[in-house]
N, C-alpha and C positions, 0 to 999 in steps of 0.2 A: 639881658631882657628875660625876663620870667613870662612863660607860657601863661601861667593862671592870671595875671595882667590883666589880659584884654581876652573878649571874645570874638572870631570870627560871625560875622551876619550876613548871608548873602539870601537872596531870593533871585532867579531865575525869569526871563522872559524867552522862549525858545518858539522859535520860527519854523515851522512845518511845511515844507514841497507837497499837497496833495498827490496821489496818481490819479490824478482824472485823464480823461483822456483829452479834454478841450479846457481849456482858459474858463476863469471864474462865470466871464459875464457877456463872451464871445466865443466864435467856433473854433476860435484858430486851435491848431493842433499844440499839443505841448510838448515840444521835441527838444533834448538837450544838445549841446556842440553842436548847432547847426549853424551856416552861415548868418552873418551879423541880416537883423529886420527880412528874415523870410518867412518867421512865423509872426506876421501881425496883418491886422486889419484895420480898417477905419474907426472899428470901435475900441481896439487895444492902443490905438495910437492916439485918440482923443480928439477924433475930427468933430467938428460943429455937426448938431443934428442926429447925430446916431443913442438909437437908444441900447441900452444894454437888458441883456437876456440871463436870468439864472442858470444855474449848473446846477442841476436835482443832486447829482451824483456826488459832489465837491461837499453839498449841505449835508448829508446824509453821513460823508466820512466824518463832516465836521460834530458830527452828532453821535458816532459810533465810536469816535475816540475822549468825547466829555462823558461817557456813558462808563468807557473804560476807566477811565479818571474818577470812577463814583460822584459825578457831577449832578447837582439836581439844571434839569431842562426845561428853561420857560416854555411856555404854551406858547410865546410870540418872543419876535425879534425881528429889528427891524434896521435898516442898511440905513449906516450915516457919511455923508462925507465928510474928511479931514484934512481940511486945508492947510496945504505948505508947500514950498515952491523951489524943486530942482529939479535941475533938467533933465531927468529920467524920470519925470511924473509928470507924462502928456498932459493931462485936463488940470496940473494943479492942484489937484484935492484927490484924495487916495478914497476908494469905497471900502469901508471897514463896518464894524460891528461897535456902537458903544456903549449904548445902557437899552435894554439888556442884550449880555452876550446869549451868545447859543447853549453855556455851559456855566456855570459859576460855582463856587463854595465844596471844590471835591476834594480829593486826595491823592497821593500816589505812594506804594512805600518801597521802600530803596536796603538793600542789604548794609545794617551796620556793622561795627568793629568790635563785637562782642557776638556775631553771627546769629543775633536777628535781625528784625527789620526795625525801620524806623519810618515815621506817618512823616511826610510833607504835606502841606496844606496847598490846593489849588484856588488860588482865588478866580480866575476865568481864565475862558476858552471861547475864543470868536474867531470868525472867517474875515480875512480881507483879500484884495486883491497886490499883487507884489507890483513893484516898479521897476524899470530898464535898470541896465547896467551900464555904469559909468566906463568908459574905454580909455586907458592913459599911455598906449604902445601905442599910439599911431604916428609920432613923428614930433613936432611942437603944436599939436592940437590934440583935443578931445574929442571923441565921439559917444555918443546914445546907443546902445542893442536893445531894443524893443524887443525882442521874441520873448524875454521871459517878463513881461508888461501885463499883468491881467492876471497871472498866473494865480490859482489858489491857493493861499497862502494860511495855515492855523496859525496863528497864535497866543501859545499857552503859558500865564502867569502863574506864577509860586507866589506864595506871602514866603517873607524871610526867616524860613527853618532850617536852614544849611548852615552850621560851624564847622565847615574846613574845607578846605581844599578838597580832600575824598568824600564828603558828600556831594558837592555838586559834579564832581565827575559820577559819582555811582547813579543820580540821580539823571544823566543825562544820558550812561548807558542805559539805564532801565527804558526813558521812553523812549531810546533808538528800540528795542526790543519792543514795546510794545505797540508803535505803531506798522514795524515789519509784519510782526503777527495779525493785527488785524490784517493789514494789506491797504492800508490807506496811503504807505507811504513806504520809496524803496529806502530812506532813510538811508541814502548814502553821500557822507559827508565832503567827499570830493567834489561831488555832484551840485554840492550847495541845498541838498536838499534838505540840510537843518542844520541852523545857527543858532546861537546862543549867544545873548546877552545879561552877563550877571552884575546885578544890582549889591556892591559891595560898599559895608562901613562896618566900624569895629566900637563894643562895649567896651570900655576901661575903667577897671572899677580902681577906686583911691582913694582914702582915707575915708572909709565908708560911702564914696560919693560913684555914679556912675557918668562916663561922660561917652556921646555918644561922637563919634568924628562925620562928616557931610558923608553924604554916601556919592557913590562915585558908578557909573555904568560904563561897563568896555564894551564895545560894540560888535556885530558882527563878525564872533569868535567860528571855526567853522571848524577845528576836531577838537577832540575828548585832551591833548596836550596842550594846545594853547588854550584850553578853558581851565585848566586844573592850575597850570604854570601864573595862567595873570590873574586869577584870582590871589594866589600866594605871593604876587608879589606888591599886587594892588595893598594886599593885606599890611605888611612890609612898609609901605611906602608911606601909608595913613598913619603910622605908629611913629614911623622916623617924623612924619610934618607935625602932628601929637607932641611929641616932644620938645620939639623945636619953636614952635607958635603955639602952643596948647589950644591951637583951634579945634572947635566942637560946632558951631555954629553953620548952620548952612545959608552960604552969602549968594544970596541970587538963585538962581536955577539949579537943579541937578546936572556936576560935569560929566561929559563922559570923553570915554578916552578911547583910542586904538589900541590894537596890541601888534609891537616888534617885534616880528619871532628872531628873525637875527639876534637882538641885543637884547631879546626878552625882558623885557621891560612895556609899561604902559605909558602911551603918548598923548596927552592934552590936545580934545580937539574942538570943542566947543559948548556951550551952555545948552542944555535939552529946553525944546518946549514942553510947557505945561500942558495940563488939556484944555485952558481957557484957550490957549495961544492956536490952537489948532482950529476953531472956531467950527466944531461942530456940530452940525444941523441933518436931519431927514433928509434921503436920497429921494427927490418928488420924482426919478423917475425908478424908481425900483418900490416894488409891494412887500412889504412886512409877510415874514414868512411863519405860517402860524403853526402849531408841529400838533395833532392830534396824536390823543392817546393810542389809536390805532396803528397810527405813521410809527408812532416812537417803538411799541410793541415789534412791528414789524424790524426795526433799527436793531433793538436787543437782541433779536435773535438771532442775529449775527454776531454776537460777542464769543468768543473763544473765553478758555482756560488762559491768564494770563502768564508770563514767563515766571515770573518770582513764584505763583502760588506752583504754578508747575514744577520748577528748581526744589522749590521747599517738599512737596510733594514725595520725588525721586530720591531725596534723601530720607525721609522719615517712611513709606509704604517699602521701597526699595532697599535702603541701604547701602546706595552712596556716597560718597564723599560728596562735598560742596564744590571741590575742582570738577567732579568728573559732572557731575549734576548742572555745573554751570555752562560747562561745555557743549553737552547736549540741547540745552536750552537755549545755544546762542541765537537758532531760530527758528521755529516755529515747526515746518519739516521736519528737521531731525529728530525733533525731541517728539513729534508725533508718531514718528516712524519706530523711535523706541518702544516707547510705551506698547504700541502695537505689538511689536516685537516678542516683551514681558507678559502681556498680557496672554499669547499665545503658549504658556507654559515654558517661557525659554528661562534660564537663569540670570537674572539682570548686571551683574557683572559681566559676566561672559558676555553678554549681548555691548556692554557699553566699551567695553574694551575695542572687540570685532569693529564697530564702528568706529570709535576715534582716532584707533592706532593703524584703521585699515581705512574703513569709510569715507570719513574725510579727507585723510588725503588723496582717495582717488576720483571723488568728487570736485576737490579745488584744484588738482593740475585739468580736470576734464571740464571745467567754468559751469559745474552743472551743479542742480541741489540733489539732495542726497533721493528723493524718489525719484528723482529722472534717470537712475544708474538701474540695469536689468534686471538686478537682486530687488526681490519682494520682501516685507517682513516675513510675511510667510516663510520663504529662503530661510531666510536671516534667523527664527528662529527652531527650526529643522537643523541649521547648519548650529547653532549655540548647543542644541541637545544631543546631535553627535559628537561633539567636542567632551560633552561632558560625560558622555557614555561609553569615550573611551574609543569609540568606533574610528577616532581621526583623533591625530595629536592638535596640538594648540598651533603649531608651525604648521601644520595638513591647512589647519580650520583657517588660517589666514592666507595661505594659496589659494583656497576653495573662494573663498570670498571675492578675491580678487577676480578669478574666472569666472564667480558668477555676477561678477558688477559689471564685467564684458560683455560676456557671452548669454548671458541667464540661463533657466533649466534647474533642474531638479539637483539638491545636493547629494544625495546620495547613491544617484546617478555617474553626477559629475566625478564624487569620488573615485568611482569602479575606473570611470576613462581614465583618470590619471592617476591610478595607483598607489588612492593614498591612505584606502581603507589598513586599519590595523588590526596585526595580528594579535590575538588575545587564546588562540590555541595555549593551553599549557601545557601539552607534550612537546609542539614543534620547538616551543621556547627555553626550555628545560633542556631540550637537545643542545639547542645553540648555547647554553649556558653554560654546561658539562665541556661543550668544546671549547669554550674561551678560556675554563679555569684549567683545562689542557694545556692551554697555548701559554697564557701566561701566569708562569709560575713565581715568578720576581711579583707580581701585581698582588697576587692571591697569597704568598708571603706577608707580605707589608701589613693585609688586613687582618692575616690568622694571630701576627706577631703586636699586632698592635700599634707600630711605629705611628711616628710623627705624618708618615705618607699615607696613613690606611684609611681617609677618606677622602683623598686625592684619587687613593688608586682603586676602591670598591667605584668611584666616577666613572674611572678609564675603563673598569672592570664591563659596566652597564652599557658606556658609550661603545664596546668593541661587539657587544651583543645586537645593540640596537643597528651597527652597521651590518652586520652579519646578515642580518634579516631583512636588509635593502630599508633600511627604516621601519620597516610594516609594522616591527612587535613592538605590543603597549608598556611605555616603560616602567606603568604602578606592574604589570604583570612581571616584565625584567625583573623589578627591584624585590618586588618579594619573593619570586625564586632564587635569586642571587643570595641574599640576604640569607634564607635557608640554608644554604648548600655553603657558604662561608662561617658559618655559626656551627652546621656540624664539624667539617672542618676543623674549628677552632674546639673545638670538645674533645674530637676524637685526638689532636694532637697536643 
């Protein structure tokens, strides 16, 4: 099988958990892992009679993350029900968004494999309300959870610009990133707080001719491995049936499939409806919600720096790498906390190192984000321009860190209490220099003679000094006294 063959086509529909703090279109609270049907009311459970109520707040995210998306925002939209019928969809018909959505016609761009970016196209972004969860542990029966019934739900469609497997995972880390950053959403995938379902079929091009194969949707993927894996194998699968039937045709409905993570593979589950089949019509009891220029203005101004421009940013103003750059960026916090950091005159290396090699992980054993820890940027870059002035070694600077991600206070305070200021005297260290090349004469041989061991032992030479001095003396000071006094040495002898 030849790679240039065929090409991968996938487009993207991804399901968004808002953070509201109440259900779409009811007050119930939105609480996760809670006992089965304690968070529902008469209206998230679909009792006769009840009207439902908007969520400013839910509209407003839905509107701050199309804005992010470079989406243009109609002036109006208006709630439609979509009728279909399973038993964790109380009223039978789902309140969604259909023509028009709250967002349409944006983009999003995603890091390629040539280390720039690449544009995906959003075709929309609307609000719905989510349905129960199906229960299949209960014994030889099923049961309904309503609590997450109502929930506010985005979601957001791609047109089909993904060829391969690593684009739609890079595409899928990006808006876990970029809806963390706004704060519309904790985007955590355990949590279910976003799914993904890709819309996959493959180009094969042949004897000048191109053939398209039926496209196929997997449903309800919930991490970044089972979306990367059943795409590639959906991929896979379409090419072996390609071959075998030279089917291109799409017979019936669009199927879609499960994914086995066991057996990793995709499972045949049924024919999708269309959107005739869904038969929808106006919510008569919900109002078209109309968005003024004012409203929207007010929305914008909540937009942050997004992750990728920020990533790209820290590499090209700073001079990072793309690992150290991505890492910083993974949210939102930290990579504010940097820049702060840099921005205070600190050295941006220095600074990113302290944090990733220290920061983080004393943040993720402490389940806290990185400004919740005692250390201020401020700190943070006080403590980077001691380091590099010599005043503390790099091993000092990462103790220091540590005590003040505890304790907090002043670094160069902190230093003095625990002893880790260094010495940069060049007589005291001169002294101690004179004494080691006393002591060992085997060591100060090897380098005067030149051997195979004389930058082994000018090492041991530096490291006997720097012990000598209880650690204090600065070892660029060590090195180039040493260095001195081994080179006459070698002259004089």
């Amino acid at each position: 099988m030849e790679k240039k063959e065929y090409k991968i086509v996938v487009g993207l529909e991804i399901h968004v958990h808002l953070a509201a703090r109440t259900k779409l279109f009811c007050g119930c609270e939105l609480a996760y892992g809670q006992p089965p049907n304690t968070r529902v009311c008469p209206g998230c459970l679909g009792m006769p009679g009840v009207l439902p109520m908007m969520n400013k707040t839910a509209i407003e995210y839905a509107i701050l993350t199309a804005l992010a998306l470079h989406c243009k925002i109609p002036p109006f939209t208006k709630w439609d029900r979509k009728s279909y019928f399973y038993p964790d969809l109380p009223r039978n018909y789902q309140v969604s968004q259909f023509e028009p959505p709250v967002g349409m016609e944006g983009f999003i761009e995603i890091p390629s494999n040539d280390g720039g970016t690449k544009k995906v196209r959003i075709r929309r972004v609307h609000l719905e309300e989510d349905a129960g969860k199906n229960v299949h542990t209960l014994g030889n029966f099923s049961g309904v959870d309503f609590n997450r019934a109502g929930a506010p739900l985005l979601e957001i469609v791609t047109e089909p610009d993904m060829n391969s497997p690593a684009d739609v995972r890079a595409l899928a880390l990006e808006l876990q990133r970029i809806v963390r950053y706004l704060g519309v959403s904790e985007g955590d995938m355990q949590k279910g707080h976003m799914r993904f379902e890709p819309n996959i079929n493959l180009h094969i091009e042949r004897g000048g001719q191109v053939f398209k194969t039926p496209i196929s949707e997997v449903k309800n993927l919930n991490s970044f491995r089972s979306l990367e894996r059943s795409v590639s194998y959906e991929a896979a699968r379409q090419y072996e049936e390609f071959l075998e039937t030279g089917k291109t045709q799409q017979v019936g409905n669009k199927r879609t499939f499960g994914w086995d993570d066991v057996r990793e593979a995709t499972v045949l589950q049924r024919e999708k409806e269309e959107a005739h089949d869904y038969r929808y019509f106006p919510d008569p009891d919900l109002a078209p919600v109309k968005v003024s220029e004012q409203w929207l203005q007010q929305i914008r101004r909540r937009l942050c720096e997004l992750p990728l421009a920020m990533q790209n940013r820290f590499v090209s103003q700073y001079g990072l790498s793309a690992y150290d750059a991505g890492v910083l960026t993974g949210d939102r916090t930290t990579a504010e906390f940097f820049d702060r950091a840099v921005k205070l005159g600190a050295d941006p290396k220095r600074v990113c190192n302290l944090l990733t090699q220290v920061g983080l992980k004393i943040a993720n054993e402490a389940a806290v984000r990185i400004d919740e820890l005692k250390i201020t940027p401020e700190n943070l870059a006080q403590l980077a321009r001691m380091a590099d002035a010599g005043t503390i070694s790099a091993t000092a600077a990462n103790t220091l860190f540590e005590y003040l991600a505890r304790h907090g206070g002043d670094p160069d305070s902190a230093a003095r209490e625990q002893n880790l200021i260094q010495s940069s005297d060049s007589g005291e260290i001169e002294a101690l220099v004179d004494t080691v090349i006393a002591e060992q004469p085997q060591a100060v041989q090897d380098v005067v003679q030149g051997t195979k061991k004389a930058g082994k032992a000018q090492g041991f030479l530096t490291g006997q000094v720097i012990q000598k001095s209880g650690g204090q003396a600065n070892p660029k000071i060590v090195a180039q006294i040493l260095s001195k006094k081994l080179a006459a040495l070698k002259e004089g002898g």
